[in-house]
N, C-alpha and C positions, 0 to 999 in steps of 0.2 A: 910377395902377395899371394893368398891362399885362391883358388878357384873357388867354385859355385859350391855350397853344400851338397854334399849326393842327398835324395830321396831317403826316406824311409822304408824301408818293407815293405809292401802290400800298398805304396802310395802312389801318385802320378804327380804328373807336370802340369801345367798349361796347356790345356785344349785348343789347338788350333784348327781354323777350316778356311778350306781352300774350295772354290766352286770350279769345276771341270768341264769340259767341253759335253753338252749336249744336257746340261743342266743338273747334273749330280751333283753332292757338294761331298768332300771328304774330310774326316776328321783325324784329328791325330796327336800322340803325345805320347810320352818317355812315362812307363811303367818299372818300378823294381819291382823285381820276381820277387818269390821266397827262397830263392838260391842265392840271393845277393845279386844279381846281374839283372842292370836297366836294358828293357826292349821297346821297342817303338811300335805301341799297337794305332789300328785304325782300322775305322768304320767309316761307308758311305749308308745316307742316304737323301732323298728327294729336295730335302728343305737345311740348313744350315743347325738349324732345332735339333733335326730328325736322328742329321749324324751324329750329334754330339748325345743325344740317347740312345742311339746306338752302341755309340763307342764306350757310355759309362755301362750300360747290361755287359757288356765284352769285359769289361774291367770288374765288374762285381762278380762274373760268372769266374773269374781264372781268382778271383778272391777264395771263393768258397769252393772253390775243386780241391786247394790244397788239403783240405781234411784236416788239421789239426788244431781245432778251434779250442780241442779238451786237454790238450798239452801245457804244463806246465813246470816249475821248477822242476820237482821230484820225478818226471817223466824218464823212461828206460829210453836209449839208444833205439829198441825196437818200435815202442810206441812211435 
């Protein structure tokens, strides 16, 4: 029996949230990089909403940091 399909590239999990002592709420879920390697990002904030738009601008920002939206087949090693 095979385990869980890995993510995609550039994809996430299931957004979970958890509410913390003194009324925070935190967000959280399994990101693969563009390295191939899944990381566990997370954002707090105020309202259970709040984090979880927090945590997707966190997720869109490490999207487009990678830079290479212009890449493709014919791309050199250096591009």
């Amino acid at each position: 029996m095979s385990g869980r399909p890995r993510l995609a590239i550039g994809t996430y999990g299931t957004i979970t949230t958890t509410e913390l002592p003194g009324g925070q709420w935190d967000a959280k879920t399994r990101y693969r990089d563009h390295d191939g390697k899944t990381r566990q990002l997370r954002a707090r904030g105020t309202t259970a909403a709040k984090a979880k738009a927090a945590l997707k601008l966190k997720i869109r920002d490490r999207q487009h940091a990678v830079g290479h939206d212009n890449l493709d087949a014919d791309s050199t090693v250096a591009q």
